[in-house]
Legacy VTK file of the C-alpha trace (Angstrom):
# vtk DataFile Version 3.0
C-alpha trace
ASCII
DATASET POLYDATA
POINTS 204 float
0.000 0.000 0.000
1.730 3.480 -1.124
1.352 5.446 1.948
1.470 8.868 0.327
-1.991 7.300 0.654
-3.221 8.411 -3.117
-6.669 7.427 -2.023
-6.710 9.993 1.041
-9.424 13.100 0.910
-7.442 15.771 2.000
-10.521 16.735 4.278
-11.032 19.387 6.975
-13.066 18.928 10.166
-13.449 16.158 12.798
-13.753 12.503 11.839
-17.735 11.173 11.677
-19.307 11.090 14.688
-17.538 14.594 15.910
-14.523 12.395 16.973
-12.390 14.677 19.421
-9.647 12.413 20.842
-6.991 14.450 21.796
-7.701 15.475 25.824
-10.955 13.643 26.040
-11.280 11.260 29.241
-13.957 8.886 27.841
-14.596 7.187 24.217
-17.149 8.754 22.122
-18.487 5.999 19.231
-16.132 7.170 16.412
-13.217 6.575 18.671
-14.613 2.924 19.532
-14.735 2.443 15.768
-11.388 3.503 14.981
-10.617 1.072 17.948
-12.716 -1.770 16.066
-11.020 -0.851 12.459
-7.361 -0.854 13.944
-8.423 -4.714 15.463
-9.923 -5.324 11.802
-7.287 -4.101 10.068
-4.486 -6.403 12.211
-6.329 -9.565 11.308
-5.979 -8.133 7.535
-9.032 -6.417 6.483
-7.875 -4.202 4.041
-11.488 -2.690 3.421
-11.474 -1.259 7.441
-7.821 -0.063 7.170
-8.594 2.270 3.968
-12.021 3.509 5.986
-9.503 3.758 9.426
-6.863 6.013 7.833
-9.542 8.085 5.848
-10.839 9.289 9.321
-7.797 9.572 10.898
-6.820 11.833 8.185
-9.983 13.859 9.172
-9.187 14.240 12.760
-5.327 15.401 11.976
-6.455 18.008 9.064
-8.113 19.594 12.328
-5.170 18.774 15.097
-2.651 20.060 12.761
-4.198 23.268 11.434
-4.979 24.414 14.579
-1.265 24.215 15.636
1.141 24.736 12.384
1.064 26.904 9.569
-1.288 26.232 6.419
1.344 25.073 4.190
2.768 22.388 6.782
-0.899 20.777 7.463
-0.743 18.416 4.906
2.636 16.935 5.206
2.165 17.115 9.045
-1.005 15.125 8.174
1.053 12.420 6.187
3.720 11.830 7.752
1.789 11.033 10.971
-0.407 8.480 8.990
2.748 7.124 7.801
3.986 6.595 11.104
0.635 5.444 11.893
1.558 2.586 9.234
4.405 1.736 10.112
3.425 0.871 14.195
0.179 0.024 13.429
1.316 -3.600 14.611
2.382 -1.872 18.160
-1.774 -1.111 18.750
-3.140 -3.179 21.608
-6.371 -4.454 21.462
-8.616 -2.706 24.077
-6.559 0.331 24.542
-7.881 3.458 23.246
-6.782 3.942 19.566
-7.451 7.713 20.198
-4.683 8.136 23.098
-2.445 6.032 20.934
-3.282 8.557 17.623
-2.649 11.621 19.857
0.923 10.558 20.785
1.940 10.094 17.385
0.536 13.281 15.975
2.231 14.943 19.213
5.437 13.321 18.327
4.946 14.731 14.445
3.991 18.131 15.511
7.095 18.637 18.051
8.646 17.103 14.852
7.679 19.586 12.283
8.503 22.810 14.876
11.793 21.675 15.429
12.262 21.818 11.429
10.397 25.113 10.906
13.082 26.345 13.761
16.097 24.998 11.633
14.482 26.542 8.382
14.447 29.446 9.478
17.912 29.843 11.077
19.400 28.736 8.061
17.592 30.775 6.250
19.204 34.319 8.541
22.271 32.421 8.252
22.201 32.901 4.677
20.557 36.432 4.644
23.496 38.001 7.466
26.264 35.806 5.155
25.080 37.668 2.165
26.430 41.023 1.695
25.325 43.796 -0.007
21.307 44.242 -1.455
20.199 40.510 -2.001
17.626 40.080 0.339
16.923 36.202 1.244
13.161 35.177 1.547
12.067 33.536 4.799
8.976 31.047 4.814
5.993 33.662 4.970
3.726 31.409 6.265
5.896 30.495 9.412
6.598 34.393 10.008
3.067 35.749 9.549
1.665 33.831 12.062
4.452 34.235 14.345
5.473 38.117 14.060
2.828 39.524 16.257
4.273 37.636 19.235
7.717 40.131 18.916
8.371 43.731 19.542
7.377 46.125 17.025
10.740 46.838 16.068
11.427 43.052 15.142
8.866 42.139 13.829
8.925 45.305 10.898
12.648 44.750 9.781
11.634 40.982 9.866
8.509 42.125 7.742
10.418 44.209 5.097
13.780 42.106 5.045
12.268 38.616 5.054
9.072 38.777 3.689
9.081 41.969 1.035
12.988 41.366 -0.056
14.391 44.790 1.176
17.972 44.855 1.765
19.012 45.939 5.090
19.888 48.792 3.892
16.231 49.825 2.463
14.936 48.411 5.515
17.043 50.905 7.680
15.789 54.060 5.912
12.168 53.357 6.275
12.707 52.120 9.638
14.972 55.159 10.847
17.130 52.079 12.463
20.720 51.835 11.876
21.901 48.998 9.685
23.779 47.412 12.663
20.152 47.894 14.449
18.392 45.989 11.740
20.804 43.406 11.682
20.265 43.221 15.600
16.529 43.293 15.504
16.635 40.810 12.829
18.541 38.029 15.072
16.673 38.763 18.534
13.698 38.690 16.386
14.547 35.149 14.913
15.898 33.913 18.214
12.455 35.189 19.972
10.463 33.260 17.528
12.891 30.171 17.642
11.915 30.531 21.875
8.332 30.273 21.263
8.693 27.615 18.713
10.391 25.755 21.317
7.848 26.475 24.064
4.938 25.656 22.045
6.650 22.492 21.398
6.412 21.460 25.027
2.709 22.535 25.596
-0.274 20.206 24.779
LINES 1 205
204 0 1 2 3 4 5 6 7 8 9 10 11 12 13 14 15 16 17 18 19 20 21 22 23 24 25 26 27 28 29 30 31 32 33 34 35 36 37 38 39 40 41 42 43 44 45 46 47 48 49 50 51 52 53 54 55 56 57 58 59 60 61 62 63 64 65 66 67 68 69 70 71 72 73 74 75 76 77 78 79 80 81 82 83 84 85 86 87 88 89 90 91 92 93 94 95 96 97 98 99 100 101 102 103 104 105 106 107 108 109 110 111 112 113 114 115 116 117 118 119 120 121 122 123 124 125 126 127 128 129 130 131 132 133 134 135 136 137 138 139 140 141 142 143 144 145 146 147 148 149 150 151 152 153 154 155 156 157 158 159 160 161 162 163 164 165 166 167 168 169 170 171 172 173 174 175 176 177 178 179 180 181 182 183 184 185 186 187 188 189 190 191 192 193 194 195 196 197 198 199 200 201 202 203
């Protein structure tokens, strides 16, 4: 089975039955059938194992979007129900499949932070390494949702350097910073938002 998982609907929202697993103290019905599919699927039932991971997929379009950026849902998504594939034989019988989901996608999403964090200091590595008026690109998806978390002063020369292309010295005149401040603002900036990638990382 080719567990880029052709045959996955790249689907938002909970899986049927409003399954909620992650932090929920008692079973609701959909989590009792992805129980019952995971036992099914074991024994070789290839028919419950496609209907399994289409509802898993369901459930981690919602888990992940709620706690990456839009462009990192989807491999977030498959690379947990590739890891769901591959230890599919650890499942027990009779313990929740839910609990067991939510430490997987848990280990994927601590997974995919600590990535975004090494993007992106690679990515000022480059920028401070390259002299002159080439401006280096970060990821504007990982920035935009991260930015408002610094101070003003970071976030804009982060805003015109990594996202618009400025050079740092473009970014100091409409800034009224010095180019050694823009370069500083640039790396507490990054190394504020590597902190909170970090910290989010440990939290639930």
């Amino acid at each position: 089975m080719s567990l880029r998982l052709s045959f996955l609907p790249v689907t938002t929202g909970l899986a049927p039955g409003g399954a909620a697993p992650h932090g929920q103290s008692g079973a609701t019905p959909a989590q009792d059938r992805w129980s019952k599919l995971m036992v099914a699927a074991q024994r070789g039932n290839g028919g419950a194992y496609k209907r399994l991971l289409v509802e898993l997929s369901a459930w981690l379009q919602r888990y992940f979007a709620r706690r990456l950026p839009q462009g990192e849902v989807d491999d977030a998504v498959q690379e947990t129900l590739l890891a769901v594939h591959r230890s599919r034989h650890t499942y027990e019988p009779g313990y929740p499949l839910s609990v067991w989901l939510s430490a997987i996608a848990k280990r994927k999403w601590v997974d995919q932070l600590r990535a975004l964090e090494r993007r992106a200091a690679d990515m000022l590595d480059d920028a401070v390494a390259t002299p002159g008026h080439e401006a280096a690109v970060m990821d504007a998806s990982v920035l935009v949702s991260l930015l408002g978390e610094l101070r003003p002063a970071q976030s804009r020369v982060i805003q015109l350097v990594k996202l618009e292309g400025y050079s740092l010295e473009e970014a100091s005149l409409r800034t009224g910073q010095s180019v050694s401040a823009v370069k500083v603002n640039i790396h507490r900036g990054i190394a504020r938002l590597r902190t909170i990638i970090m910290k989010n990382a440990d939290v639930e």
